[in-house]
N, C-alpha and C positions, 0 to 999 in steps of 0.2 A: 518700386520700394522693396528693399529685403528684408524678407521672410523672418521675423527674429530667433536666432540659433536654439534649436532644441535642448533641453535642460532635465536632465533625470533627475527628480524627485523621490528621495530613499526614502520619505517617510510613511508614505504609504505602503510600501511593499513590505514592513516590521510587522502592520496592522492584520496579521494573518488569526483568523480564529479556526479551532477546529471543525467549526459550522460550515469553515468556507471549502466551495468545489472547487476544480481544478480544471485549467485548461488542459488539451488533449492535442500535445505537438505531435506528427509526426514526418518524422524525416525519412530523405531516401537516398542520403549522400555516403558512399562507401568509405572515405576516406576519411578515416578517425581524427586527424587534425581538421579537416574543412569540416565535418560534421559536428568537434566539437565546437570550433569558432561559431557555427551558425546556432548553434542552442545557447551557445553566451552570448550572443548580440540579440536574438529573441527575447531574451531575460536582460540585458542592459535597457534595450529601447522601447521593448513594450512595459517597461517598469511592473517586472515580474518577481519574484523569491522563488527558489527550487522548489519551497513547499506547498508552489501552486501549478505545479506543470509535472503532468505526467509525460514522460518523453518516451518515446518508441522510435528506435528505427528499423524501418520498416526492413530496408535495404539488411537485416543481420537474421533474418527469418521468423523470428518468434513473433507474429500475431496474436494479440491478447483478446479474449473477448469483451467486446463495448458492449460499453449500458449506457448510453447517453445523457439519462437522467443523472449519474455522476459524476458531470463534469458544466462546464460554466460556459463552453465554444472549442470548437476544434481547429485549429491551424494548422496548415500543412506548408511544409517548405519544399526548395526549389533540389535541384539536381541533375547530372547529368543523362537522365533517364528520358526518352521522350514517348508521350502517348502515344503516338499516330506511327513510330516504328513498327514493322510487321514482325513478328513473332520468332523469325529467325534474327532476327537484331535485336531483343530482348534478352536481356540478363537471364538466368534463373530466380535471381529476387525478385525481379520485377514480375515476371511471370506469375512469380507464386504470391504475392501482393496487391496488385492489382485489382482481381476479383475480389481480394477484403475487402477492398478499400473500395470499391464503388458499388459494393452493398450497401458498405458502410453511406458514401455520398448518395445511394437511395432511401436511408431513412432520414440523414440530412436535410436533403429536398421535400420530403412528403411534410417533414415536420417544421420548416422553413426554422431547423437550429445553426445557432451562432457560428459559423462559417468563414475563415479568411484563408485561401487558398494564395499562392506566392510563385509565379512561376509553375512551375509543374503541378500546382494546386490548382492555377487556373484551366490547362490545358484537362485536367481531367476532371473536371468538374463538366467543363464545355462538353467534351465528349460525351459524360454520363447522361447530361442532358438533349441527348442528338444535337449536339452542334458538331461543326467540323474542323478540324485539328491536324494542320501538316506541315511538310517542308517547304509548300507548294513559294509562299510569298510571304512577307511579312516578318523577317529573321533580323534580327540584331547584333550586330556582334559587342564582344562586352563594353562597355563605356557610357559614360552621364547622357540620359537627353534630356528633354522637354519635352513634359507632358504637360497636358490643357485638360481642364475639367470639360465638361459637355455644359449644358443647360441644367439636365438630368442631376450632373453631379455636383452642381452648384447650387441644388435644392437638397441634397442627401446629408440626413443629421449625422453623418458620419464627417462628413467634407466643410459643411458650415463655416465659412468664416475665414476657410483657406486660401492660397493663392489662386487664383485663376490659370496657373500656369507655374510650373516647377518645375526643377531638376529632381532625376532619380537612378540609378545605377538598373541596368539592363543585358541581358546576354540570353539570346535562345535562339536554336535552329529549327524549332517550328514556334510555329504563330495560329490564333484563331483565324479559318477563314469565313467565319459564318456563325453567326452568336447563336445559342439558341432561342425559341422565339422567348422564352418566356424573362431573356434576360435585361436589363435595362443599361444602358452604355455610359457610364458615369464619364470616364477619362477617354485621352485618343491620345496619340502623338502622330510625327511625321511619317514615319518611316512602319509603324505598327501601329492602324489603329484601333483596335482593343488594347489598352492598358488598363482598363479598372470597369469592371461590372458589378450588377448585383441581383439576385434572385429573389423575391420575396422582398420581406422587409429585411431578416438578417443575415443573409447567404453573400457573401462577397469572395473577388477574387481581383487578384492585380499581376499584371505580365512582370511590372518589373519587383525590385526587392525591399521592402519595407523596412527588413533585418540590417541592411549592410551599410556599411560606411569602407572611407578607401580602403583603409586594411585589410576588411576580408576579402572586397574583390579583387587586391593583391596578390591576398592566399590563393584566391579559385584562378585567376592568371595562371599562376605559376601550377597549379592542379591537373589545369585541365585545357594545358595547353598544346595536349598533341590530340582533342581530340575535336577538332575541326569547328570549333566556335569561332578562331582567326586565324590568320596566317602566323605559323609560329614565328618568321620574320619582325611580325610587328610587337610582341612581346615587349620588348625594354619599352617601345614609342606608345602602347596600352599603360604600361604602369606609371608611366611621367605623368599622363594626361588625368588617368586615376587618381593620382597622387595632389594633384591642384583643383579637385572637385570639391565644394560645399553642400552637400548634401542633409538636410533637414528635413521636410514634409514628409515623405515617406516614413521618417523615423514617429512622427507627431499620428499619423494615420495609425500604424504599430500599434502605439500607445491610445490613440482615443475609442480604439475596437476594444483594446483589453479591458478600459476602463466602463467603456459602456456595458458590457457584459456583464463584466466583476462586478457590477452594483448591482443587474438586472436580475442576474439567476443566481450567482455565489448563496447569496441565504434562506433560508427557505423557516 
């Protein structure tokens, strides 16, 4: 049976009071058209308003300091940055990011706070947790799969109610190769199985993209295509295939984190 098509709802996202927190995006995508495409699909599909996301990217240097007390969960998106690269294949951003940001994922974890990791979100989360994070097996190259909930994930008030099995947009040249222990395996696919975990009760994270629908991973095609996610050959035969994907669940996941949260911690 299919999934019935995902539907944004604008009436909630007017309902903003002063009282209410803000989520805590941060990105790590250099490229000012692909980064901004991914902070307007974050805000179309998790049925968000500017006046509730603080955005940072990380990838432009300025580091701010967090309070986590104000804000409602933090999300991180995906990019062409990878964990488990050794130090001479790190950016300068990334270098100098990095170490915030998994201070930062150790007050996260101590305090089991609202947490959805996307891609590079998940890979460094894994990490921070002693898990393991490489090039070794488990790579994707960009295009729709099917993902299967676990047992696990088919009990998780997040997932409730969902398909047992979905499509979702995917691309990374490292993979988890070893969870850590404390984490719980919600999702799997064929070809990579970690696609969705969770820490605690609110700490989550998912290989593939919750944010995208074809257009953007159109844009990150055509972005990021000389940089060995696929053969640049396959290019135009990547964007046909993207281009015929019906992509929902993921976007419905997006949105049942924001909403969970936004009711749980927003008011105080």
């Amino acid at each position: 049976m299919r999934h019935k098509p995902f539907v944004v709802c604008s009436t909630h996202v007017k309902a903003i009071t002063k009282n209410m927190k803000r989520f805590l995006l941060l990105q790590l995508r250099p490229e000012d058209e692909v980064s901004d495409d991914e902070f307007e699909k974050f805000l179309k599909y998790g049925n968000l308003s500017r006046d509730e996301v603080h955005r940072v990217r990380m990838d432009q240097g300025h580091l701010p300091d967090i309070n986590l007390d104000d804000y409602s969960a933090v999300i991180v998106g995906g990019g062409p940055d990878c964990v488990s690269s050794d130090e001479s294949h790190k950016s300068e951003a990334q270098k100098n990011y990095e170490p915030w940001l998994h201070a930062l994922l150790d007050e996260i974890t101590r305090r089991d706070f609202p947490y959805l990791g996307c891609c590079y979100g998940l890979g460094a989360l894994t990490l921070n947790r002693a898990g393991r994070v490489s090039k070794e097996k488990y790579s994707e190259p960009v295009h729709g799969i099917d993902v299967t909930l676990t047992e696990e994930g088919g009990r998780d008030p997040l997932l409730a109610g969902l398909p047992k099995m979905f499509r979702a947009f995917v691309g990374h040249k490292e993979a988890c190769q070893k969870l850590p222990e404390s984490a719980a395996l919600l999702a799997t696919g064929e070809a990579c199985p970690v696609q969705m975990i969770r820490m605690g009760k609110n700490v989550y994270a998912v290989q593939f993209h919750p944010e995208s629908d074809p257009e953007s991973f159109i844009l990150r095609v055509n972005a990021y295509k000389h940089l060995g996610y696929f053969p640049i050959e396959d290019v135009q035969k990547l964007i046909e295939e993207i281009g015929k994907e019906t992509i929902t669940v993921p976007q419905e996941i997006l949105q049942r984190f924001v909403e969970r949260y936004r009711r749980s911690y927003a008011r105080h």
